[in-house]
Structure formats: C-alpha cells, structure tokens
gemmi code that builds the backbone of each chain (N, CA, C; Angstrom):
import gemmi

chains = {
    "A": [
        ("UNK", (-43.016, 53.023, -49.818), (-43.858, 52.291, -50.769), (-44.637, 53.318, -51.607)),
        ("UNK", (-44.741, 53.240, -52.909), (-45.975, 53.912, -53.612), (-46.418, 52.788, -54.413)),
        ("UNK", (-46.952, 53.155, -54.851), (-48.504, 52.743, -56.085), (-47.658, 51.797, -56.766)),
        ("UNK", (-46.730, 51.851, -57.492), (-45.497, 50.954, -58.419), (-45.347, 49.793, -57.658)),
        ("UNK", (-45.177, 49.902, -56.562), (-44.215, 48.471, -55.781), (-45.003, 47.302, -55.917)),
        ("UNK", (-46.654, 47.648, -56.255), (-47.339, 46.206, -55.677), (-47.914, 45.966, -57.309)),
        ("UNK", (-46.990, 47.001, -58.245), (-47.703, 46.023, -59.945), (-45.598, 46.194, -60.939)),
        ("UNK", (-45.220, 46.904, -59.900), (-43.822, 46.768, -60.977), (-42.797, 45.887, -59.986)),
        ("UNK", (-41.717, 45.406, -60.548), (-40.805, 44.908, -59.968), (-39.934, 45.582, -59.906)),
        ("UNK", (-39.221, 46.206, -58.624), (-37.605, 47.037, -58.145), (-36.742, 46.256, -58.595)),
        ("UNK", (-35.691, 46.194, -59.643), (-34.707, 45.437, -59.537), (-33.589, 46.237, -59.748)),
        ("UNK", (-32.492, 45.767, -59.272), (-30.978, 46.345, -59.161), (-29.989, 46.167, -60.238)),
        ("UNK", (-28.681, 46.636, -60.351), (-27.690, 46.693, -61.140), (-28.577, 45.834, -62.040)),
        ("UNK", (-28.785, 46.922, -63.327), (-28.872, 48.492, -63.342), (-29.881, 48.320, -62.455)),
        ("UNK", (-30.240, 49.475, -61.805), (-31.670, 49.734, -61.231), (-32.286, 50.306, -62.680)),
        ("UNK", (-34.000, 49.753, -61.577), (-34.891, 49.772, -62.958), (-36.159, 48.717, -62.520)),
        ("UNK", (-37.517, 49.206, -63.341), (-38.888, 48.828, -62.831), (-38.965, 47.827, -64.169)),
        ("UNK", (-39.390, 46.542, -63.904), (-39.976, 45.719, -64.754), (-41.226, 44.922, -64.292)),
        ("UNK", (-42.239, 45.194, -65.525), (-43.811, 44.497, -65.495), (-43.832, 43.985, -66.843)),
        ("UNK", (-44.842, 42.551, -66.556), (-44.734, 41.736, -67.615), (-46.817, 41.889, -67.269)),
        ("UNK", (-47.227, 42.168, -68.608), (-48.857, 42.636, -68.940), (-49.272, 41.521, -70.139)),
        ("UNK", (-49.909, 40.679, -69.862), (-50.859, 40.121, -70.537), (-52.040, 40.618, -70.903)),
        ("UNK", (-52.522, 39.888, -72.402), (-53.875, 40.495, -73.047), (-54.555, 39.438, -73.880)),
        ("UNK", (-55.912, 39.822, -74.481), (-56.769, 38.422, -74.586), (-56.180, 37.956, -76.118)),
        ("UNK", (-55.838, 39.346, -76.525), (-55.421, 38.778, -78.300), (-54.854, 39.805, -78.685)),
        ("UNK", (-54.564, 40.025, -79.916), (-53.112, 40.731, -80.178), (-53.567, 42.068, -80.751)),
        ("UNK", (-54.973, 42.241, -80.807), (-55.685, 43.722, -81.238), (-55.013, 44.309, -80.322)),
        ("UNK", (-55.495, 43.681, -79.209), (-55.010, 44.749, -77.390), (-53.842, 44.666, -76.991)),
        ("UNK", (-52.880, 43.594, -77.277), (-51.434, 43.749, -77.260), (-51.144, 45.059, -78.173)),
        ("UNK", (-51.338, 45.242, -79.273), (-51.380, 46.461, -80.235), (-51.753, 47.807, -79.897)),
        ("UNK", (-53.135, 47.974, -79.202), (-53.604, 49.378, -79.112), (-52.796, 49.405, -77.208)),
        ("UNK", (-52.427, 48.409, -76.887), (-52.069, 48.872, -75.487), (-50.163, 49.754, -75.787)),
        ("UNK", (-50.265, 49.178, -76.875), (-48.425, 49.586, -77.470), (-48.427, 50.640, -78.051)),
        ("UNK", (-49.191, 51.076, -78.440), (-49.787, 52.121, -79.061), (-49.757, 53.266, -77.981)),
        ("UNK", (-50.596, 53.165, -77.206), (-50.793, 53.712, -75.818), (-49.987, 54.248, -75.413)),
        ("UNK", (-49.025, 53.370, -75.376), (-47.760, 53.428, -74.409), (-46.734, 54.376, -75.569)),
        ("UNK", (-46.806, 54.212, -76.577), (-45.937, 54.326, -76.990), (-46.254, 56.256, -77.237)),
        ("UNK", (-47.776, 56.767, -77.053), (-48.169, 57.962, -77.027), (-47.366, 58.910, -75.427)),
        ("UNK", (-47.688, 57.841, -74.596), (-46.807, 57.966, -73.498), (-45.877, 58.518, -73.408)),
        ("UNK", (-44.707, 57.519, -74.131), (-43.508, 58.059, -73.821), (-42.841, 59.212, -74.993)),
        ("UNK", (-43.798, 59.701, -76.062), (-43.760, 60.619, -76.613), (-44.070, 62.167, -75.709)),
        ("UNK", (-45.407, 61.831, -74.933), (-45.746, 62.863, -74.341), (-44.951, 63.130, -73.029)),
        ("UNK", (-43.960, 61.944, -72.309), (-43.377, 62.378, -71.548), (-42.111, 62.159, -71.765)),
        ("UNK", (-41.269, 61.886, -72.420), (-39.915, 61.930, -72.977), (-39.417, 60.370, -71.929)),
        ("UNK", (-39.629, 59.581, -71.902), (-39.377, 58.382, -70.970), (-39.776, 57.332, -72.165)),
        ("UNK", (-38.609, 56.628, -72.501), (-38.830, 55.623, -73.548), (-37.926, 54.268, -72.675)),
        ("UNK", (-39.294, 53.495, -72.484), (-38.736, 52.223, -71.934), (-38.473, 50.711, -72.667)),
        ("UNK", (-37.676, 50.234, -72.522), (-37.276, 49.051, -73.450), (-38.777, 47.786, -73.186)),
        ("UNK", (-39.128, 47.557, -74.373), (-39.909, 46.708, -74.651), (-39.917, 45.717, -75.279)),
        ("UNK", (-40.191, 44.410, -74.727), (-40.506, 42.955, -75.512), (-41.845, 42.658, -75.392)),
        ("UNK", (-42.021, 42.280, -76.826), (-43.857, 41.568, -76.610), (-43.822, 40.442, -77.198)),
        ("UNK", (-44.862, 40.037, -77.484), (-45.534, 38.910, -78.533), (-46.661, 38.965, -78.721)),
        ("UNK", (-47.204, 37.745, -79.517), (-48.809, 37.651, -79.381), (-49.649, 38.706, -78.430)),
        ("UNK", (-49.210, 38.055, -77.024), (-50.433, 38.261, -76.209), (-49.997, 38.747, -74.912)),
        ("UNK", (-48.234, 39.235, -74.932), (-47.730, 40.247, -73.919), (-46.839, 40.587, -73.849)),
        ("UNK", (-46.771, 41.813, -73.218), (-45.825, 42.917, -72.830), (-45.208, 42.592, -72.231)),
        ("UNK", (-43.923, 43.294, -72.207), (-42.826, 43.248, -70.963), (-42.244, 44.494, -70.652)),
        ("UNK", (-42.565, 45.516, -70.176), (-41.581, 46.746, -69.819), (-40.296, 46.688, -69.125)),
        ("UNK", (-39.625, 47.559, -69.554), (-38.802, 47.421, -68.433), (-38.019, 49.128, -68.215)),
        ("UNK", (-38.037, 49.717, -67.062), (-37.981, 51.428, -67.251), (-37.099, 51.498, -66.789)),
        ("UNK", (-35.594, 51.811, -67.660), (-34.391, 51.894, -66.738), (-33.827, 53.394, -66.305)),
        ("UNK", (-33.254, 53.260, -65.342), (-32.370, 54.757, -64.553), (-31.530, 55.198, -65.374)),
        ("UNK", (-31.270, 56.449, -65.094), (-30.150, 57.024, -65.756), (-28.591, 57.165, -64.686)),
        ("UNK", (-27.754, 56.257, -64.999), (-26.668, 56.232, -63.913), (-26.120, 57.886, -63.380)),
        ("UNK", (-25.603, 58.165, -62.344), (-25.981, 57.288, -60.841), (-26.619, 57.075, -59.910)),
        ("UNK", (-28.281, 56.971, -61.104), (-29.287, 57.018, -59.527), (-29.317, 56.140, -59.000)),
        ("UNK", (-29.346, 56.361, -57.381), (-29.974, 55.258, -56.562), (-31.257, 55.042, -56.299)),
        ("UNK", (-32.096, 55.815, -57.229), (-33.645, 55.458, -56.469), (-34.260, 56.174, -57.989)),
        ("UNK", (-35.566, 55.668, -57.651), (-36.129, 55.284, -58.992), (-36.780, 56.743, -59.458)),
        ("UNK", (-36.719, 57.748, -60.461), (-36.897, 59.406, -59.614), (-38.545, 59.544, -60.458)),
        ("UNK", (-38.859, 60.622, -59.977), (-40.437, 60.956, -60.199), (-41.034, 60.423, -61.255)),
        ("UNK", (-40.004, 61.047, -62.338), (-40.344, 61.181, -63.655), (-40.904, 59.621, -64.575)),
        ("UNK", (-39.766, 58.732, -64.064), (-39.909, 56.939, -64.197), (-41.382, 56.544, -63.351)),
        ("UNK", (-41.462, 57.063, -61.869), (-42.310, 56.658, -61.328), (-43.704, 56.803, -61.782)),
        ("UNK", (-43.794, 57.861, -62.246), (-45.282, 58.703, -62.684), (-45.503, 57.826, -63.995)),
        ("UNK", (-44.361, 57.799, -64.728), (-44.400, 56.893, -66.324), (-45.094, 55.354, -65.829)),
        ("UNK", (-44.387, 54.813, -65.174), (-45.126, 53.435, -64.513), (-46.626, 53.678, -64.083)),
        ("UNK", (-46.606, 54.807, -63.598), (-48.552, 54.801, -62.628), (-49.090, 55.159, -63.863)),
        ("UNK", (-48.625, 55.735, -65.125), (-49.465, 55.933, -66.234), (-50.060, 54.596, -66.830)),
        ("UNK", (-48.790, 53.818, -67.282), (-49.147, 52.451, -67.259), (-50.437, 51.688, -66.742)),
        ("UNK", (-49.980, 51.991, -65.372), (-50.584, 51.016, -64.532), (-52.096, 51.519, -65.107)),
        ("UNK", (-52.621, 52.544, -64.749), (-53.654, 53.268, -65.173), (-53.982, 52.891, -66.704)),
        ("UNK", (-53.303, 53.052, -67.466), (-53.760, 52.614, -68.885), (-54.517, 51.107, -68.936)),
        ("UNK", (-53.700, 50.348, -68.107), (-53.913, 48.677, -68.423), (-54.972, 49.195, -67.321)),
        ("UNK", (-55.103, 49.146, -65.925), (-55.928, 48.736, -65.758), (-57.493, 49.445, -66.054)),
        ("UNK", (-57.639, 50.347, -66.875), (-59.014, 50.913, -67.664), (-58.923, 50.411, -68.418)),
        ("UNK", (-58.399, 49.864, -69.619), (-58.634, 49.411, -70.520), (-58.595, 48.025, -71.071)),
        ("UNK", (-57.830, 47.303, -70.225), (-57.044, 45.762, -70.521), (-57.070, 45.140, -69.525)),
        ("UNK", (-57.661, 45.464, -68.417), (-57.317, 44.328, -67.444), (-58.279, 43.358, -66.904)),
        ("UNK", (-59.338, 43.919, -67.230), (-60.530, 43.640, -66.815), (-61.390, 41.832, -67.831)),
        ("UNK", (-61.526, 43.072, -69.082), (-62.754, 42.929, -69.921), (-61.672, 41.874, -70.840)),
        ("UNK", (-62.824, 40.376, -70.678), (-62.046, 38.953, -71.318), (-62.419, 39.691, -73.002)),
        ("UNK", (-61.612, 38.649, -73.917), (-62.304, 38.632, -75.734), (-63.876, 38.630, -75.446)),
        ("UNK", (-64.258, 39.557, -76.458), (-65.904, 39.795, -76.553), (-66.193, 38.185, -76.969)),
        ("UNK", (-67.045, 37.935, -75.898), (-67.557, 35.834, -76.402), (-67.991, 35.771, -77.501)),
        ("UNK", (-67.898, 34.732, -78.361), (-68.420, 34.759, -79.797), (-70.114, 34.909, -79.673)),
        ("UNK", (-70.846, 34.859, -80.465), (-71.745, 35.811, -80.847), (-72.676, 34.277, -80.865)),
        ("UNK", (-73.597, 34.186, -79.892), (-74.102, 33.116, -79.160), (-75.428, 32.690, -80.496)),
        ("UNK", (-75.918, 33.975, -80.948), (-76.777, 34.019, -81.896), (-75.992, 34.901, -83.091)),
        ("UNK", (-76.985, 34.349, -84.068), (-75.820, 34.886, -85.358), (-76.055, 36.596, -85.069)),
        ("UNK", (-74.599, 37.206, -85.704), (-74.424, 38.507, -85.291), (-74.978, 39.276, -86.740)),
    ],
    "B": [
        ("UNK", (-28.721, 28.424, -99.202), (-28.342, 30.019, -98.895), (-29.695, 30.717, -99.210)),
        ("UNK", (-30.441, 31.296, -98.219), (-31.248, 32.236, -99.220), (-31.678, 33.503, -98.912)),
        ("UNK", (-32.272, 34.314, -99.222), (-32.236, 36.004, -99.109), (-32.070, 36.421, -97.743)),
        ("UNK", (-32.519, 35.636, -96.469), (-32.493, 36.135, -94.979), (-30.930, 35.506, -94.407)),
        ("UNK", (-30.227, 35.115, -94.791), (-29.010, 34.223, -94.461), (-28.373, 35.238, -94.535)),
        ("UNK", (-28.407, 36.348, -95.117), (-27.390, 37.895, -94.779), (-27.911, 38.508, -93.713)),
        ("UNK", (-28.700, 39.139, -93.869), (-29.508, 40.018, -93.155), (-29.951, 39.126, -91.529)),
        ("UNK", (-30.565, 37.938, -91.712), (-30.781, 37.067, -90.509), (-29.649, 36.375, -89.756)),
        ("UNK", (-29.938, 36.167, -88.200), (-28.966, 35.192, -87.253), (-29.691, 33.784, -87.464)),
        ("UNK", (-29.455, 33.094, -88.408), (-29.856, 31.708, -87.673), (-29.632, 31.285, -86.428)),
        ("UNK", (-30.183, 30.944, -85.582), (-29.579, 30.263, -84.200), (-30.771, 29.114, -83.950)),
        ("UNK", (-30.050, 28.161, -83.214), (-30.229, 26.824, -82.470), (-30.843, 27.077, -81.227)),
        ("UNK", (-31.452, 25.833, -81.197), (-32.414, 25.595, -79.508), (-32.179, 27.068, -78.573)),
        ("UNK", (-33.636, 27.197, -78.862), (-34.518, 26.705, -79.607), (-34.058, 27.253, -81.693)),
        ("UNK", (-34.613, 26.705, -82.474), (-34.414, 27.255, -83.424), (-34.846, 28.438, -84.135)),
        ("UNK", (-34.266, 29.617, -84.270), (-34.999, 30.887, -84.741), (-34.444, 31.531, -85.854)),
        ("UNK", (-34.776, 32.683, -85.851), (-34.309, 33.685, -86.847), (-34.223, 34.793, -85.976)),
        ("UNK", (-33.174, 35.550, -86.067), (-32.662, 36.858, -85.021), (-32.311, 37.909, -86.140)),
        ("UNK", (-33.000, 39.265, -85.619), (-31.993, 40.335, -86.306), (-32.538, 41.811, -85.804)),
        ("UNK", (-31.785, 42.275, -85.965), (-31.718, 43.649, -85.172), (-31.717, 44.709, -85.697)),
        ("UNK", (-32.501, 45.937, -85.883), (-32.463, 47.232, -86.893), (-32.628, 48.068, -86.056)),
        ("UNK", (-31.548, 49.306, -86.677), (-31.550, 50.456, -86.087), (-31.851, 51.770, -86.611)),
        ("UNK", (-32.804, 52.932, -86.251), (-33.572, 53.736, -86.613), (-33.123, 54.971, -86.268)),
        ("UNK", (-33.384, 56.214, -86.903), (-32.494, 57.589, -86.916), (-33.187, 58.132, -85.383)),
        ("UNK", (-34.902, 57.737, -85.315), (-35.594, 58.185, -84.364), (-36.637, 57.468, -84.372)),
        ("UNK", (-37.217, 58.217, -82.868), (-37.937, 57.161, -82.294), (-39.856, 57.017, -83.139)),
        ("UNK", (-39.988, 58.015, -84.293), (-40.941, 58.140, -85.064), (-40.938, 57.021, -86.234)),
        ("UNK", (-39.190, 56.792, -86.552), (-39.341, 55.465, -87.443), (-39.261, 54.434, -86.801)),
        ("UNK", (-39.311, 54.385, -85.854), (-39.168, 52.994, -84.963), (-40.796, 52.408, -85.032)),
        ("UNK", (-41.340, 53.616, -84.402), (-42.957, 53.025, -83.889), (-43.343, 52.967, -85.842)),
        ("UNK", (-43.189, 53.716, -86.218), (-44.025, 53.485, -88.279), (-43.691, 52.124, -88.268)),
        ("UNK", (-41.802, 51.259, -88.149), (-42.032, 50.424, -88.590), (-42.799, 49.172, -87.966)),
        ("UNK", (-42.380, 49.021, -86.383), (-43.526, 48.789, -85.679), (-44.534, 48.705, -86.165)),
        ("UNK", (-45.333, 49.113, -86.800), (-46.857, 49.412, -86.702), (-47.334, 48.402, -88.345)),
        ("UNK", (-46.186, 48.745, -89.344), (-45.953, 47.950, -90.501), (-45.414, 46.632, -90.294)),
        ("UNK", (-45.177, 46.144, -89.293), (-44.896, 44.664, -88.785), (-46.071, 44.524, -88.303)),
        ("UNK", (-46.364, 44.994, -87.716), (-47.345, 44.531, -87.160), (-48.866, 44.020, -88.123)),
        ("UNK", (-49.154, 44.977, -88.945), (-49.883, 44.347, -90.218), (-49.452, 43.255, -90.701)),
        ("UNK", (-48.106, 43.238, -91.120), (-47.498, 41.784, -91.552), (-47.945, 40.956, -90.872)),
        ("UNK", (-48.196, 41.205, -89.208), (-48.276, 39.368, -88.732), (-49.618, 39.565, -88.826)),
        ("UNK", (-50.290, 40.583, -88.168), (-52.075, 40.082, -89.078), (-52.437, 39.845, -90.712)),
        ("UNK", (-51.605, 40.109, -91.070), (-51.928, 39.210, -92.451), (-51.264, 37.767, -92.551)),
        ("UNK", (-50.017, 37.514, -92.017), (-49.631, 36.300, -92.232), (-49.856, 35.287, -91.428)),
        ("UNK", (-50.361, 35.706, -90.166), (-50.279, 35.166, -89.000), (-49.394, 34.321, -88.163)),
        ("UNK", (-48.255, 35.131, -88.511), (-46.558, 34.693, -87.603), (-46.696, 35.978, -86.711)),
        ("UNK", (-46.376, 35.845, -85.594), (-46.325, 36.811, -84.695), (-44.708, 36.261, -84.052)),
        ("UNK", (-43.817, 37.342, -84.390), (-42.276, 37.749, -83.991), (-42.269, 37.768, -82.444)),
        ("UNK", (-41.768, 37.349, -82.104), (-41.298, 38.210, -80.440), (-40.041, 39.294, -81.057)),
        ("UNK", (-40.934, 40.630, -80.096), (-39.917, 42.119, -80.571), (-39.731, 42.629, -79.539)),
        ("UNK", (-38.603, 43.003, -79.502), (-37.845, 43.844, -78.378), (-37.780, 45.084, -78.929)),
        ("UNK", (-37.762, 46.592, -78.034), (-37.319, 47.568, -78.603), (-37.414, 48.466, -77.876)),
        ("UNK", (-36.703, 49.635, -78.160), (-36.114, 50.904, -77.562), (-36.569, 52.521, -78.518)),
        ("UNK", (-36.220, 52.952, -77.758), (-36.250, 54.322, -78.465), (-35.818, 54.297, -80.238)),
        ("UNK", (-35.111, 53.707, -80.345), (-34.142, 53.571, -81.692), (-33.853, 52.058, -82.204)),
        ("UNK", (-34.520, 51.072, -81.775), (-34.079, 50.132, -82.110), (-35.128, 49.006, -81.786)),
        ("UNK", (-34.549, 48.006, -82.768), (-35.836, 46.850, -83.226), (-35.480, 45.420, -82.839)),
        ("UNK", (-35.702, 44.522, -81.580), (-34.480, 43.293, -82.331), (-36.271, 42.235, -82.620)),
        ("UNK", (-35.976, 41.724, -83.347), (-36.912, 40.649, -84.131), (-36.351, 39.171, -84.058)),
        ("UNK", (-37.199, 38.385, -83.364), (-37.191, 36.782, -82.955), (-37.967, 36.366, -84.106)),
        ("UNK", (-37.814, 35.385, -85.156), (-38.680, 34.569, -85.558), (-38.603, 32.904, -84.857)),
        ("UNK", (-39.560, 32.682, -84.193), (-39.101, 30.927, -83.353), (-40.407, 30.299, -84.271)),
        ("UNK", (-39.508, 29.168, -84.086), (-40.384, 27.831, -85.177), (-40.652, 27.515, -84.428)),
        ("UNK", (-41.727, 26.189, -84.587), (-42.769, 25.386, -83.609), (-42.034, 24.095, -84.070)),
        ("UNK", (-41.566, 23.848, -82.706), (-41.091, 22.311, -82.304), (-42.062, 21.042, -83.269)),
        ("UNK", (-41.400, 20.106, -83.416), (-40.469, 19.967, -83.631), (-39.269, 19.823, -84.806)),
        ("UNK", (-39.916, 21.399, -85.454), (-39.239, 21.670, -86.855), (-37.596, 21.255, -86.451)),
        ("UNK", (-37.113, 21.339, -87.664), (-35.938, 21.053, -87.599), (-35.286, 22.479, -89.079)),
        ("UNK", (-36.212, 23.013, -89.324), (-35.318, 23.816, -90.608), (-36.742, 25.143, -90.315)),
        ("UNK", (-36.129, 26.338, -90.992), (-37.040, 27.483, -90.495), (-37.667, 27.466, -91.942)),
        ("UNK", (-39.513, 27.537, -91.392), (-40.535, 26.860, -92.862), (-40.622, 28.224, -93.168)),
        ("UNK", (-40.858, 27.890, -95.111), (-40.700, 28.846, -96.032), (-41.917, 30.438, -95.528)),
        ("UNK", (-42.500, 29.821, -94.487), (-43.596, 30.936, -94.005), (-42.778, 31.772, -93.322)),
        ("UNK", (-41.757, 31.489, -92.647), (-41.395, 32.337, -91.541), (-39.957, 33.077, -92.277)),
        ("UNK", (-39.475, 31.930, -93.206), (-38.586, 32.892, -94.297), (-39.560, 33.831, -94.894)),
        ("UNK", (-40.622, 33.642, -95.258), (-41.449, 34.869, -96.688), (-41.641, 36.161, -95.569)),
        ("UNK", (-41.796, 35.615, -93.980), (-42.159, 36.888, -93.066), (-41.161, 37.541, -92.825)),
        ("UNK", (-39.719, 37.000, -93.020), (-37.998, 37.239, -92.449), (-37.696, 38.211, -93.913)),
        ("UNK", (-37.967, 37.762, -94.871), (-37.805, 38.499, -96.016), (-38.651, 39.794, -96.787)),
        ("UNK", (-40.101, 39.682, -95.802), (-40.814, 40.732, -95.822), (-40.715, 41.839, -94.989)),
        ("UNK", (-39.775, 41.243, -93.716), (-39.460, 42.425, -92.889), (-38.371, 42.942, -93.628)),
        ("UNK", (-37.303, 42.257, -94.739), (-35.969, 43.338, -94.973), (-36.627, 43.915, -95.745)),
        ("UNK", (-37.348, 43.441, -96.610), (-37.907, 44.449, -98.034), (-38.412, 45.694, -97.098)),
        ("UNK", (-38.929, 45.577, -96.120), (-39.601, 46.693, -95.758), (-39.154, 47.561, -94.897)),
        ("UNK", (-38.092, 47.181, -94.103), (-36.442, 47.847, -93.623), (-35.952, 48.747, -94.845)),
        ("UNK", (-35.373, 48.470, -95.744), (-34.645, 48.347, -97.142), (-35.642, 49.421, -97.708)),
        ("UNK", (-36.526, 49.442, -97.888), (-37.615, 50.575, -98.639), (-37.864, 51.322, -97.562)),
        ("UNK", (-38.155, 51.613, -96.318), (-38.418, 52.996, -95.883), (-37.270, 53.182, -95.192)),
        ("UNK", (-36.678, 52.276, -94.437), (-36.083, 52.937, -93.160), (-34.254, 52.932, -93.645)),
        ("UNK", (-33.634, 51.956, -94.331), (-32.510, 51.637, -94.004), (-31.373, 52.773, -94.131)),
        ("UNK", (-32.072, 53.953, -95.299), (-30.980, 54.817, -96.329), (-31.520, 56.128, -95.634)),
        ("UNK", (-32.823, 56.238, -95.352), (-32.559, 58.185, -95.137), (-32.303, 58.465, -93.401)),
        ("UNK", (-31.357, 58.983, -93.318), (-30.909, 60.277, -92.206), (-32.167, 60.818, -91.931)),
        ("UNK", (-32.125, 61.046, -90.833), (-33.088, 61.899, -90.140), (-33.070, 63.150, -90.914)),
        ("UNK", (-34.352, 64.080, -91.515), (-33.970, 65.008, -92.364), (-32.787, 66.135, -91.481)),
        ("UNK", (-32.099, 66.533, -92.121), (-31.221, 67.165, -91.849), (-31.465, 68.745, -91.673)),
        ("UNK", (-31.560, 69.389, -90.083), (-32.236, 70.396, -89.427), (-32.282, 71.304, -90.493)),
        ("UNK", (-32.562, 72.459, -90.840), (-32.912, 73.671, -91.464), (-31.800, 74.124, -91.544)),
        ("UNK", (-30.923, 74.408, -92.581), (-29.809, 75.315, -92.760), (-29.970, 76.732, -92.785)),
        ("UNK", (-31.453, 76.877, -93.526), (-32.028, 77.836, -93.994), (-33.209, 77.936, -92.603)),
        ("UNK", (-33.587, 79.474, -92.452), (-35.155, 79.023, -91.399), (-35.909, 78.762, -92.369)),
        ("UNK", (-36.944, 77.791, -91.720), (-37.487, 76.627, -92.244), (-39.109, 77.828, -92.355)),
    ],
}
model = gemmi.Model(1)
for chain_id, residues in chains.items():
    chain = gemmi.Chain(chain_id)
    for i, (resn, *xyz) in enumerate(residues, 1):
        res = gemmi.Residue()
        res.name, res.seqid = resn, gemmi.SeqId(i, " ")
        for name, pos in zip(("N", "CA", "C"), xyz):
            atom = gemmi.Atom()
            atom.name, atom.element = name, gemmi.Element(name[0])
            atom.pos, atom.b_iso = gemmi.Position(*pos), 0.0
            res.add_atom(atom)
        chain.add_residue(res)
    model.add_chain(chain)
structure = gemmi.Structure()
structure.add_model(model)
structure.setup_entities()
C-alpha cells in the first residue's frame, strides 16, 4: 500500500491510476489544471485528462510492459494529491458578501 | 449545413457536438486550452474536454430537451475552429536549428 491507493484507483488492462477531483466553480477547476499541467512539464509525466465545469478526471497510464505502477507515475499522483488537497479540497466558494462588499 | 458540419461530429443521445484536434506539442495544447477556456468564461458554455500531451477532444452537449444544437453552442463550435485555424492548425513545430541557434 502507499499514499495513492486510498485517493487513486488501481485499474488493469491497461494498467493505470484514475481520480475523479471535484471543485466549487470553474476558477479552481482552471488554476487546479494549470497546476497540474506545471506538473507534468516539470516532471515529464503527461496524464490523459477530462474535465468540465466543476471536475477533473485523471487518468496516469503505464508504459507497456509494466506490471506495477513505477515511482515516477507514483510520485506524479502524490503531487496531485498534495496539490488538491492544499489548495482545493478544503475551502467551499468564498460566501457571498453578507454586507455590501 | 453550416460552418461546424465539417469540422464537427454531430451525434445523438445524448445530443452533442464532437471534435478532436491535434497539436505539434504539448505547449500548444495547454495555449489552446487556456484560450478555450476564456471562451467559456465569456460565453458561458462550458465543453467537456479530454486531453493528452498532444491532443484536444471537445464535447459540446445541449440541455435536454433540445432537439437541434442552439445557435449558442454553434457560435462556441465555430469559435473554437476560428481559433484552431488561426494559431494552431498550419505551423510545424519550429523546425530545430540547422544553423547553431
């Protein structure tokens, strides 16, 4: 087990990690893609992505014929994980502005 | 017939608009990315997008229970080719240094 197993999904033929990340509105769908997308510049790991509005879908595939998911993918996922959860996982849309702003 | 009927997949149930672009590298991918993405904050159609290192695929889905894809989501289908078509569609990745650079 590491850190991945309990926020990505293991799945088989192909092998490969998929997480689906929700967000409050589409600023943070944006700067979280952004993020990511600095990511896989800085570590050469470019994972296939679907979004929309208000979420992500990764999905980090192997390079055939691995059988196991190797450092390099793994560490890319805990970056992730780390990104969303400092920045996006927490903190709801700022509430509208109770008194005029 | 009209300007996205080349360039676009019409498809059925649900009813959408499909199409797929492909990029020299992964620097024009995220630019155009980032220029869609203004598009839907200005128009406020938000695409479901898939994508890769090199590649774009673009969902436009109508809201039930349309029956024909409304002239909004054509003006957004036709604002993505114009903007395919002007930066990305014609230049090659510049072509390495023949000369040292």
């Amino acid at each position: 087990m590491n850190a991945t197993s309990t926020t990505w999904q293991h799945r088989e033929r192909p092998l490969r990690l998929e997480r689906r990340l929700d967000f409050a509105d589409y600023a943070r769908t944006r700067d979280f893609l952004e993020a990511v997308a600095k990511a896989s510049e800085a570590t050469g790991v470019y994972p296939d992505i679907s979004f929309g509005r208000t979420y992500v879908n990764i999905t980090i595939h192997t390079e055939p014929p691995a059988t196991d998911i190797d450092p390099e993918r793994t560490a890319f996922a805990e970056r992730v994980d780390a990104l969303f959860a400092s920045e996006y996982d927490r903190r709801p849309s700022e509430p509208p502005c109770s008194i005029p702003c």
